[in-house]
Each structure stands twice: as structure tokens, then as C-alpha cells.
N, C-alpha and C positions, 0 to 999 in steps of 0.2 A: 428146325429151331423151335423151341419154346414159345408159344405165343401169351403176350403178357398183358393181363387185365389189369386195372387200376381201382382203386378206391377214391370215389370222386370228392369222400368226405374227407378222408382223410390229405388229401392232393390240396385242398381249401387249408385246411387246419398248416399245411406247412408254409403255406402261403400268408399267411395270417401270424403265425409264428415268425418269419421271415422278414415281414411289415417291421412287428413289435421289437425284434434285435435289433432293426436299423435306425428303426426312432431311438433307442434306448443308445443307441452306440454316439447317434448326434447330439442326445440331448443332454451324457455324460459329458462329453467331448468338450460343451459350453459350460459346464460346471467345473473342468477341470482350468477351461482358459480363462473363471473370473477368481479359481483360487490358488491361493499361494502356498508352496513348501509342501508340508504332508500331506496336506488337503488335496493339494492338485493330484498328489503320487498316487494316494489312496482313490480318486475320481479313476484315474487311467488307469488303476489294475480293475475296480467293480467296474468300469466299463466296459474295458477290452474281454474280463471273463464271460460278463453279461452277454455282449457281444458275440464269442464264441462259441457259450455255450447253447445263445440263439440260431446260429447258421450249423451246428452240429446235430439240436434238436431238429432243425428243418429240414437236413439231410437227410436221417432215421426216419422222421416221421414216412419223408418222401420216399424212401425204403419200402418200406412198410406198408405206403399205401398199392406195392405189389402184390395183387391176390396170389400169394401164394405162401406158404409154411415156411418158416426162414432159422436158422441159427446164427450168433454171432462169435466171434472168437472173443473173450472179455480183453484180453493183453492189446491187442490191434482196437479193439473198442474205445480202450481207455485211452488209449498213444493218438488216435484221430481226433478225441475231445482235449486232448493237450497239444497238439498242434493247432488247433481251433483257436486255443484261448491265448495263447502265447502268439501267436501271428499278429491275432486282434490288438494286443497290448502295444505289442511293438510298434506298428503302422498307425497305433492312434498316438501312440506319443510325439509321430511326427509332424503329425498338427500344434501339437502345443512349442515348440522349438521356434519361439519370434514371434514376434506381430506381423510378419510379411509375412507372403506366401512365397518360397524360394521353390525353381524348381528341382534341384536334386531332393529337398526332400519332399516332394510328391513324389517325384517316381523311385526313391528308397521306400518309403512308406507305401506304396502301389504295390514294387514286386516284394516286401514282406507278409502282405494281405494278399494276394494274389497266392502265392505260392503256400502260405498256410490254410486256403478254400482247398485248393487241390491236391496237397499232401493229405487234409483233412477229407476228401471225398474221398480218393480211392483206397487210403487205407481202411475207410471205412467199409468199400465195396470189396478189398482182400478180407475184410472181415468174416464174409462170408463163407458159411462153411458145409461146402457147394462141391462137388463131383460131379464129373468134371468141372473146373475152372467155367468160367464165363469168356466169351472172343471177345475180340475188341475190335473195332471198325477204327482208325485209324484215324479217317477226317472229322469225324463225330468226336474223338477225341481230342484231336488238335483246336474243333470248334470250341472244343468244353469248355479248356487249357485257355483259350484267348477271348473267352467271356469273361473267364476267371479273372483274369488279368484285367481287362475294360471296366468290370464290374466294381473291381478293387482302386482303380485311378478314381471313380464316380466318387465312391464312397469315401475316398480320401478327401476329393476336392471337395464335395457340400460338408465334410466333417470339418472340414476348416473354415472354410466362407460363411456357414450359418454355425462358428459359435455362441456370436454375441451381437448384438446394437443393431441387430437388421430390426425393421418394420415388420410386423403380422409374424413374427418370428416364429410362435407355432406352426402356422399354415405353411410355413415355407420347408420349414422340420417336418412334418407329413408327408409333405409332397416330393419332398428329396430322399426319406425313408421309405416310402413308395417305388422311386427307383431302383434306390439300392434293393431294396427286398426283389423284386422283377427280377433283376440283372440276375441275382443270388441265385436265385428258381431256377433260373434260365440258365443259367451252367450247371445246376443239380441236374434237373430233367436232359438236359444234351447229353452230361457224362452218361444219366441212366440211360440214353437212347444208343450208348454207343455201345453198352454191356448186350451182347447177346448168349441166351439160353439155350444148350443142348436138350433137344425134349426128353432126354431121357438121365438126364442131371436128376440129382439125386442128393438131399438136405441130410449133412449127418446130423446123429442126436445131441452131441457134446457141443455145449460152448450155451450162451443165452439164449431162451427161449424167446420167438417175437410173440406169446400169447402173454395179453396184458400191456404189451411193451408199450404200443402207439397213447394207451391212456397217459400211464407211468409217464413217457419221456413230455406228452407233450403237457402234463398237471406241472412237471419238475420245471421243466423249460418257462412256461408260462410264468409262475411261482417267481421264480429267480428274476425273470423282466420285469413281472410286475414287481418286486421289491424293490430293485433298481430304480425306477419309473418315482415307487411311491417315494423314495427315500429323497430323487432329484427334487422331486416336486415339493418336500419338503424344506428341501434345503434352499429352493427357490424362494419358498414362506418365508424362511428367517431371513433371507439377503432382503429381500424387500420390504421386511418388518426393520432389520437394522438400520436400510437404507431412507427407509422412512423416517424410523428416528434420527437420523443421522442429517437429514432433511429437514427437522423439526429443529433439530440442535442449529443448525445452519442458519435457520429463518429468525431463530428466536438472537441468535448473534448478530446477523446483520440489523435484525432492528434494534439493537442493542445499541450499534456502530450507530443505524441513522438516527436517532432516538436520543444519544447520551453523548457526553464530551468525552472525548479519547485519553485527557492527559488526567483529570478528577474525577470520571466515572460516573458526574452529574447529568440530570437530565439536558438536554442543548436546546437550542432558537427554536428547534423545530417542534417539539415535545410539551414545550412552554405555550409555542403558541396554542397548540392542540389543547391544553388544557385551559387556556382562556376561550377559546373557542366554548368549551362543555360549560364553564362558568359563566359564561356572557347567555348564554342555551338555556341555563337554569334560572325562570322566570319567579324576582322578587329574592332571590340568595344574592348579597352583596359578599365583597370581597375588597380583602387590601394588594395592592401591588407595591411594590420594592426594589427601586433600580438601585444597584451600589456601586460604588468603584473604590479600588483600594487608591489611597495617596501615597505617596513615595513609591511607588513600584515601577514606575523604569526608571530612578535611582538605582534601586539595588541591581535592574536587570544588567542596567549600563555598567555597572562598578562590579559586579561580582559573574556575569555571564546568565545565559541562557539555563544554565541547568541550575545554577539556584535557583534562580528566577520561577520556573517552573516546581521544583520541589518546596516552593514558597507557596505558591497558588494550591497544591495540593494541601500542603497542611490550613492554608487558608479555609478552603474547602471541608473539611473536617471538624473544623472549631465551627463555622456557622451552622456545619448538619447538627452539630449536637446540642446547636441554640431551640432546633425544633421540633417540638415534644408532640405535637398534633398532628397525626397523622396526614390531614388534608392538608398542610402543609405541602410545597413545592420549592425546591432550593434548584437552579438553573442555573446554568455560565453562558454567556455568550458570547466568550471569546476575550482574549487577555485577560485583564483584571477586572472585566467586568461580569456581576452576579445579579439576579434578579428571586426575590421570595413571592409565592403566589399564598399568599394565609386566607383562609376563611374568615367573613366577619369585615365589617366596612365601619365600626366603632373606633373612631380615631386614639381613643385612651388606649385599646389592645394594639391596635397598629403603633404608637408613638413607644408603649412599654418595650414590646418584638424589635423595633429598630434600636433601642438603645440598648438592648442586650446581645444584639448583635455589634454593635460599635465598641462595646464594653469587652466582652471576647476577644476582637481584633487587635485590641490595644495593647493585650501584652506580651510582652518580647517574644519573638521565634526564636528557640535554639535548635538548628539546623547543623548538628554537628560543631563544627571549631566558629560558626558564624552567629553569632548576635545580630536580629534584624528587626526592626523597628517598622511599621507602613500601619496609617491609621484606614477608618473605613467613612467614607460619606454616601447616604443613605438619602434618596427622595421617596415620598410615599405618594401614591395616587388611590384612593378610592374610589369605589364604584357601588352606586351609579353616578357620586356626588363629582368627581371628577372628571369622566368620560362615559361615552355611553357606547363606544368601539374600540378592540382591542390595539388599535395606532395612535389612536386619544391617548389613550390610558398610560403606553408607553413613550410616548412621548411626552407627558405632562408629569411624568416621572422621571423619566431623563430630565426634563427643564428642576423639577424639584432637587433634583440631585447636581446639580449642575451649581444650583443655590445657594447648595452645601457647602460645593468645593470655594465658591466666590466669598462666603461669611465666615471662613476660616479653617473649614476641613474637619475631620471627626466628628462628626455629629451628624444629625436630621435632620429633613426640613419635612413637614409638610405642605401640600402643593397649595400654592393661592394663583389665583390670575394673572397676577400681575407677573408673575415666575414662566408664565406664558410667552409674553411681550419678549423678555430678555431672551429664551431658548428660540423665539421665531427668529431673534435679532442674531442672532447665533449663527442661524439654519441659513439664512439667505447669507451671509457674508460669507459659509463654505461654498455655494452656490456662487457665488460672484467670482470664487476664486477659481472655478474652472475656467473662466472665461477672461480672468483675468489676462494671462500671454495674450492669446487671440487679439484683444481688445489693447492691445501695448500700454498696460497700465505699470506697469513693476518698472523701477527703476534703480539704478545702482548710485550710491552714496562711496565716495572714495574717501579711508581716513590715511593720510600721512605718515610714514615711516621716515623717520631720521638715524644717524647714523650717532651714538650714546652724547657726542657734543652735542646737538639738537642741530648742528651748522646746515650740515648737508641732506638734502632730500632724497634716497634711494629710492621710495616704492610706494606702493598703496595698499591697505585693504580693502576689497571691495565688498559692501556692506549692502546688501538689499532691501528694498522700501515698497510700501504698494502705496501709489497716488489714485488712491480707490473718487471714481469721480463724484460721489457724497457723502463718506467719510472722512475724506482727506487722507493726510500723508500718514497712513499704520506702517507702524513697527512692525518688527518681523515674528515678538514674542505671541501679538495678536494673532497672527494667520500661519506662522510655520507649525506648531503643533498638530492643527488644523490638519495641513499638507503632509504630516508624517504619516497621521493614521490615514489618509486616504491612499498615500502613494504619488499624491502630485509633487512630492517632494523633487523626484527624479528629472521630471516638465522644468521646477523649477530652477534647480542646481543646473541641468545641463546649456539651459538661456542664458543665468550668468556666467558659467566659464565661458560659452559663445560671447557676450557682450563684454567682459573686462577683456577680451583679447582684443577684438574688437577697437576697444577704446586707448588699450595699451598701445595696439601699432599705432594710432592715430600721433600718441605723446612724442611716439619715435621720430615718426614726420615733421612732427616741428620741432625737432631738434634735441630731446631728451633722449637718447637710445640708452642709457644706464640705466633707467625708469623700469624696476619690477611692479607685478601685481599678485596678492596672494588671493585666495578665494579660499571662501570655507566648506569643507562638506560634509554631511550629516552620514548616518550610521549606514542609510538604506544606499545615499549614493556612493560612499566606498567600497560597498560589497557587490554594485551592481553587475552584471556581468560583461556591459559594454562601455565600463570605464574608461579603458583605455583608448579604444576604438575614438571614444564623446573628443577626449582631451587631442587625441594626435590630430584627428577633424580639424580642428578649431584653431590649434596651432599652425596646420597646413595652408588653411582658411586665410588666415590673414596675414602669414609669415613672419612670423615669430619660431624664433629660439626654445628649444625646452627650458635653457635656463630662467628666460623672462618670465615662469611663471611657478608660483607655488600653490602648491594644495593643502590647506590646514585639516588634522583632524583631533577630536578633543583626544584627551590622554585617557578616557574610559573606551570610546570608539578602537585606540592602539592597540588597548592591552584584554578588550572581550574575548580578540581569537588571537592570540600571538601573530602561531603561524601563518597563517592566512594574509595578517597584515604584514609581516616581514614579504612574504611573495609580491603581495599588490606594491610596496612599498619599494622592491625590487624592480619589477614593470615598470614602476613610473620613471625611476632610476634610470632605465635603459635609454629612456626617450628623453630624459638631463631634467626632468621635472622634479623640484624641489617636494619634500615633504615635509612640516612642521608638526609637532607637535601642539596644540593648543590646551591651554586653561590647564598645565602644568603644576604638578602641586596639591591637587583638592582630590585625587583619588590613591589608587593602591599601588599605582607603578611605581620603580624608580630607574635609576640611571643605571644599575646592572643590565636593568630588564629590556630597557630600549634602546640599550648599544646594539643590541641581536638583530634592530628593525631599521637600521642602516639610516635615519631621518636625518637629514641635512638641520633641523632649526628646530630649537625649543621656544616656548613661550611661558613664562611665570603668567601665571594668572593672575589676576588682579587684588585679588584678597591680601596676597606676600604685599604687592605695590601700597597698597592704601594703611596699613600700617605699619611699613617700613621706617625704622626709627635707624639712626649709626649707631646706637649702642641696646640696639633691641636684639633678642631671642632670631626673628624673621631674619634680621640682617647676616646673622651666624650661618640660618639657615643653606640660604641666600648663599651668602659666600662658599659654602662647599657645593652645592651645587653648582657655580660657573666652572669650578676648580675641577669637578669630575667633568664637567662639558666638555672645558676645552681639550683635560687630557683626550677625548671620545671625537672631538672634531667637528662638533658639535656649535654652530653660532646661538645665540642666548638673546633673545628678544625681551622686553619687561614691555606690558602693555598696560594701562592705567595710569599712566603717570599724570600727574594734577599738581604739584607744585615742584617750585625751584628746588628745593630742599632735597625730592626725591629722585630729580634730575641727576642731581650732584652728587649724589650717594650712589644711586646707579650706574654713572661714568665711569666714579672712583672704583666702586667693585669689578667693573671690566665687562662691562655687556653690551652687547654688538650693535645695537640698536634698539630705540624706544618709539613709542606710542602712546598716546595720550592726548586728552583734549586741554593738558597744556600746551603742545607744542599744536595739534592742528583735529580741532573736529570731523566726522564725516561729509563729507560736501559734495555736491554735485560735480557731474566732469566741468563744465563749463566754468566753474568759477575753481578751479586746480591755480585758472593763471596769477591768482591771488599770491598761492604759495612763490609760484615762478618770479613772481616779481618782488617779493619779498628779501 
């Protein structure tokens, strides 16, 4: 036998060649699983070629670094570097097939790569063009064959597990190209160890020359990796130059979000304060502050919905930007209708000019498509330093300025005086009491009397709410429910009095009225609450009452804001026998088409019909077609307001099911009801 020297340089060189394919093959592989469509397709063939053409250059080289004269046959030459590159392609596509790692395709992707090293090795070694042939040692062989294979599972599995999102991600991509390149070796040099040489084998002349060849394949081989390598590395640059930008885009959005209001695109609470923060910072620059609220605006929200409401604020929004022509200017929302202007200059003549050209803007009509809408604007000013000398001073002594406004008649300015102080402190602590109000059992219910349209019989109550504030005295509800809307104690509130008219309903039962209804009113927040029904059946259960013993009023704008929504709620209440009224009937946009759909047991005319009800007036007309569509609907007809004989009797006469009014019985406490009883 032949005894066979090595080239130790060249034996490095395919080693090193071997490394570079397998880095190149994983580092394609992650470039194919972060792109999409052609991109990825295009990754998987320059990889799997790159790849191929790396374990083919390695194999040659390792050829080669046999000290001895070699030919190759070019046709076998060329068919072993295409089984090379075709194996590659194939077995790495099956890396990109899902974001799992499934195992059929590792071991299809294993014996595609497996079987393309080893077709590509020994056609390489039939390349050879050798007299006699070369033996084959059999186990050497079989060894070759089942590195091949080992080698190929290696390279599949790190060609998928180090795509993408690991930690030290290069390091790990070296270190797993390291393997695969080893394993590679390691079944080239076995298969070559299984080749043995006749020593008197004999090189023909025909076919490729190996003088030159080991520079040629491994400058070519090299070349092709490193273009691969530079192109990934490239293409890495721009992912993470777009990704940066794309990052920039992102950061500059979310402060957009935290920084500005969502529905007007103005700066928000947060942004404002920040910029009083810089101005309160800049020692000897004064400045004006400008709290505003629009007036009339939950009118229109109440009467027209949410989404004018909103494309109202928007053009709101719009007409005050374009009052502000100086830059240092700031135009702010903090939320519903209220706005805030931050203007340079603390010269009350510039401040008093700016507010009234912003109240003069607001004043004239919105056409919002088919809607004519009217809301004026009340504006408090605060200057600095003369007003506050902290930005919770400042807005706060602006808020009391504006508060000022709304109290001296609305549409206009005020600027802030001290005494504007007293009133907004007096303000602050009476919301402040009202949280403590329940707790402290200060709220009490006032009962007004319902009659049946003769005034004769007594059927029911309204129950009316009062707060016996214990140094105020007995407030009205106009004083402190407002208040309780915008906080949300509205909910605390509403849900005490249905608790407490039931409450006091069973009591009337007990002594002897069990006919005796009670209605109770509830505001927009408590209709829509989510544990309405849940509140009402409690409370009914609570004290043992009937669903029909109780009614729940709601105004005629609260009905008709969501239709549907209130037809469903007004259904639920339905199931559990709970009446539904309608309230203050008359003064918005429904009619009796619209809330036959909402299935409501009881209308109520509003008061305005009542108090200029004439027998031969316009109202009265009105009036009369209205019971006339009720009763066809099945609907009972309440008139509440009633104040004299006159409109009693007009009221009987037209046919309505029951009155109210503090002619037949004011609101009064439970304890003197026996008034009426004994009446």
C-alpha cells in the first residue's frame, strides 16, 4: 500500500475553511428566520450554496493536502459541488418551517445534509483519476457515513436554536460553527482514512490538474464566505439601523400618547405641568395662566351623545389654537371641557385682550354637519408671580377665577382677586365633606306625594334627596350632585337611596299602606353602571318588597343617548317587575316613536308643559296628543309641577294618570307622610 503524507498547511487551511462555512451557514439561517417572502428564499439559497460550496472547498482542499500529484475528472467534480449545495439548501430550509422545533423536521433536514456530505465526498473521491481504483476498508467507511450523519443532526439543531433572540448570540454562533466545522473534518479525514493506495497506482493525465488547485479553491471558497458573511453583516446594519429607527418612531409616539390628549391632539395635565415647572425655573419671566370651561356642554353631550360631544371639543380645540399667534404660547386639555393657555407675560391688559378673544371665537355657532350648536366659554386668569408663587397656587386661584365666571353669568373673564379665593376654598371643603358625608349619616330623603289626576287618592312617592350638612344646613341636591358626578360619588349616592326608599317603603307597608309605591331618580353614571341590577334586586330582597313597588326614573336625554343599550337595561329591570319612567319628558329630541322600542312603563311631562298650561293654549294641543299616543303605547302619563286648581283640572280633564306638585303635597320628610295619611 501507498503510504500517504500530509500537508499540515494545507490540512489548517481546510479546517479554517470548514469553521467559516458553518458560521456562514448559521449566520444565514438567522437572517433567513428574521425575513419574510423573497428575502428569506433568497437567505436559504446564498446560504445553503455558501454552505456547500464551503464543505466541498474543504473537502478538495483536504484532498489536496495529500503529498501527492492528483487529477480530477471535471463532470464528477462539478455533480459533488452540486450535491453539496443542493443538500445545504434543502436541510436548512428545514430550520425555517415554524417557530418550533418539530422533530420530523430535524431528522428530514439531518438525512438531507447527511446524505448530501457523503454523496458529495466520495463522488469527489471517484473523481479521482487513479489506476488502479483506491480499497475501501469498510468500517472506516461506515465510520465516515455515521459522522456524516451525527455531524448533519449537530448542524441542523444549532442552525435552528441559534437563529435569533439568544444572549452573546455571536459567541454562541462560533462556538456551534466550531462544532459543526470538527464534526465536517471529522468525516472528511475518516472517509480519507478509509481510501487506501496501491503503491504502484498510477495518476492519469486527463481530467484537472491539482497544480494551483489548493490556492484557486481555497481564494474561491474563502471569497464566496466572505461575501456571504460581509453581505449578512450588512444586512444586520440595516435591521438594526431600521430597527432603531423604528424605535425612535415608537419612543417619539408614546411620548406623543403620554405628553398630548388622544381625542384633540393638544398637549395634556402632564405636559402643562412640565411646562410650568420650566416657567416657574425661569428666574424674573412672568407669565399668564388660563383655566377655561366650556358652558353648555353636557347639554349638548346629554341631548345629542358622545360622539358629538366629542367632535365639539375637537373643533373647540381648533378655534382657540388659532387664537394663538405666539409661539410660547401653550393650549392644554385636561380632560372634558376643560382647557388651560400657558401665554408669556404676566401684563394683565395682554392677559384680559387673549381671554376675550378666546371667549369671542367660542361664541359663534358650530356647524357640525346637520347640527347647530351653541356653548359659550368662561375663562379665569392667574398671573405670576402676582397670583401664586407654586404651580398648585396658580392653578388653583384660576380654577376659583373661573369658577367666578361661571357664578357672574358665564361667557366671559374674570381676573383672579382674593376674595375669588374664600369662594373656591368654600367649594373645595364641601366636596371634601361629601365624601364623608354617608359614613357620617348626614343625607336624607325628602318624600314628594303622588296622587292619582283627582288629587283624592294617595298612590306613591318620590323620593328626593337632601344633605343636612351639620354647618350648612339642609343643601339642595343642585348644590352638591354636580359635585358627585364629576367625582363618581354619584354611584355611593344613588345606590344609599334605592337602599333607603325601600327601606322606608316596607316600613309604610307595615302600617298599613301596602298600595304605597316609591320612585327614585338616577343620573346617567348610575344607569349605565354595571351592577345595577345586582344594587336594585339586593335591596328589594333586603327588605321584601315587590318589583312592582318600585320605580326608577330616568331623564328623557339619559333614554335616548344609547337607544339600545337603554332598551336592554330597561328590559333587565322589566324581568325583576321594576317600573321605568321616563323623566322631564318634552325638553329634548325623543318622541313617542322612539320610546315605544324602550318598553318604559311611565312618562312624566316636565314641568315647563305644566307651568304654562293654558285649556286653550298651543301646550295644551301639545299635551293632548301626547296622552293620546301614550295611552295607545300603554304607557301611564304623570304631569309633575302642578301649582294651581286650574292646572289640576285641565290635567284630569286631558286624562293623565297621576299628578305631582306642591299643590297637592311638597317634599317632606318620612316621619311627617302621616300628615298626608290623616288628611
Amino acid at each position: 500500500m501507498l503510504l500517504v503524507t500530509w500537508d499540515s498547511v494545507l490540512v489548517g487551511v481546510s479546517l479554517i475553511v470548514a469553521f467559516i462555512a458553518a458560521f456562514t451557514a448559521l449566520d444565514t439561517a438567522g437572517r433567513a428566520a428574521v425575513s419574510r417572502g423573497w428575502a428569506a428564499r433568497l437567505w436559504l439559497l446564498f446560504g445553503g450554496m455558501a454552505m456547500g460550496i464551503g464543505i466541498w472547498a474543504m473537502h478538495f482542499i483536504g484532498m489536496l493536502a495529500m503529498m501527492m500529484p492528483m487529477h480530477y475528472d471535471r463532470n464528477l467534480t462539478i455533480l459533488s459541488l452540486l450535491a453539496a449545495c443542493l443538500a445545504c439548501m434543502l436541510a436548512f430550509a428545514q430550520t425555517q418551517r415554524g417557530s418550533r422545533f418539530r422533530r420530523r423536521h430535524w431528522l428530514s433536514g439531518s438525512l438531507m445534509l447527511g446524505t448530501g456530505i457523503v454523496v458529495m465526498h466520495y463522488t469527489g473521491m471517484l473523481a479521482l483519476r487513479l489506476s488502479p481504483a483506491p480499497h475501501w476498508r469498510p468500517l472506516l467507511v461506515a465510520l465516515s457515513v455515521a459522522i456524516a450523519y451525527l455531524a448533519s443532526a449537530a448542524a441542523i439543531w444549532l442552525a435552528f436554536h441559534l437563529r435569533q433572540g439568544e444572549k452573546h448570540l455571536f459567541i454562541m454562533r462560533a462556538l456551534g460553527a466550531l462544532v459543526m466545522g470538527f464534526a465536517v473534518a471529522g468525516m472528511h479525514y475518516t472517509g480519507m482514512a478509509a481510501a487506501q493506495f496501491d503503491r504502484h497506482s498510477m495518476m492519469m493525465t486527463q481530467g484537472i490538474s491539482s497544480q494551483g488547485l489548493a490556492v484557486w479553491v481555497t481564494l474561491i471558497a474563502l471569497s464566496i464566505l466572505g461575501f456571504t458573511l460581509l453581505v449578512s453583516m450588512l444586512d444586520a446594519q440595516l435591521r438594526a439601523a431600521r430597527l432603531a429607527l423604528r424605535l425612535n418612531q415608537a419612543n417619539q409616539e408614546l411620548h406623543q400618547l403620554a405628553m398630548h390628549d388622544n381625542l384633540t391632539a393638544l398637549p395634556n395635565r402632564v405636559m402643562l405641568e412640565q411646562r410650568l415647572d420650566a416657567a416657574l425655573g425661569e428666574a424674573g419671566q412672568g407669565f399668564a395662566l388660563m383655566y377655561m370651561d366650556l358652558d353648555g356642554f353636557k347639554a349638548v353631550n346629554d341631548t345629542w351623545g358622545h360622539v358629538v360631544g366629542d367632535r365639539l371639543l375637537i373643533a373647540v380645540a381648533d378655534r382657540l389654537r388659532r387664537q394663538l399667534s405666539d409661539e410660547g404660547m401653550l393650549l392644554a386639555r385636561l380632560g372634558g371641557d376643560e382647557f388651560v393657555v400657558l401665554a408669556p407675560g404676566n401684563e394683565s391688559r395682554h392677559a384680559v385682550a387673549l381671554a376675550q378673544r378666546l371667549v369671542d371665537a367660542i361664541d359663534a355657532t358650530f356647524e357640525l354637519d346637520r347640527y347647530l350648536l351653541r356653548v359659550s366659554l368662561s375663562v379665569g386668569i392667574a398671573l405670576y408671580p402676582q397670583h401664586g408663587s407654586s404651580k398648585q397656587e396658580l392653578m388653583f386661584n384660576a380654577d376659583s377665577a373661573m369658577y367666578h365666571t361661571k357664578y357672574s353669568g358665564r361667557n366671559g373673564w374674570c381676573l383672579f382677586e382674593a376674595a375669588m379665593s374664600a369662594s373656591a376654598q368654600h367649594q373645595l371643603a364641601l366636596a371634601n365633606d361629601l365624601w364623608q358625608a354617608l359614613e357620617r349619616q348626614e343625607m336624607r330623603l325628602f318624600y314628594q306625594p303622588k296622587f292619582r289626576s283627582s288629587g283624592a287618592e294617595l298612590i306613591g312617592f318620590e323620593a328626593l334627596l337632601r344633605w343636612q350638612h351639620p354647618t350648612r344646613g339642609l343643601l339642595m341636591p343642585d348644590v352638591f350632585l354636580p359635585r358627585a358626578e364629576k367625582t363618581g360619588q354619584i354611584i355611593a349616592l344613588g345606590n344609599w337611596v334605592i337602599n333607603e326608599a325601600c327601606r322606608q317603603l316596607k316600613q309604610w307597608h307595615r302600617d298599613g299602606h301596602a298600595h304605597w309605591t316609591v320612585s327614585v331618580n338616577l343620573s346617567a353614571l348610575q344607569f349605565h353602571q354595571r351592577d345595577l341590577l345586582e344594587t336594585v334586586r339586593q335591596a328589594l330582597s333586603r327588605h321584601q318588597l315587590a318589583g312592582k313597588s318600585l320605580t326608577l326614573e330616568i331623564t328623557e336625554t339619559i333614554a335616548m343617548r344609547d337607544p339600545q343599550f337603554s332598551r336592554q337595561r330597561i328590559s333587565e329591570l322589566q324581568k325583576i317587575q321594576v317600573s321605568v319612567a321616563i323623566d322631564n319628558f318634552g325638553i329634548g329630541y325623543a318622541n313617542l316613536l322612539h320610546l315605544k322600542h324602550l318598553d318604559a312603563s311611565e312618562l312624566k311631562i316636565d314641568r315647563s308643559f305644566i307651568n304654562s298650561l293654558r285649556a286653550d293654549s298651543e301646550d295644551a294641543t301639545v299635551v293632548s296628543a301626547m296622552l293620546a299616543l301614550a295611552q295607545t303605547l300603554n304607557l301611564r302619563m304623570v304631569a309633575e309641577g302642578v301649582e294651581t286648581e286650574e292646572q289640576q283640572r285641565l290635567l284630569t280633564r286631558l286624562g293623565f294618570d297621576a299628578l305631582q306638585g306642591y299643590l297637592l303635597g311638597k317634599p317632606t320628610p318620612a316621619e311627617r307622610i302621616v300628615d298626608y295619611t290623616a288628611a
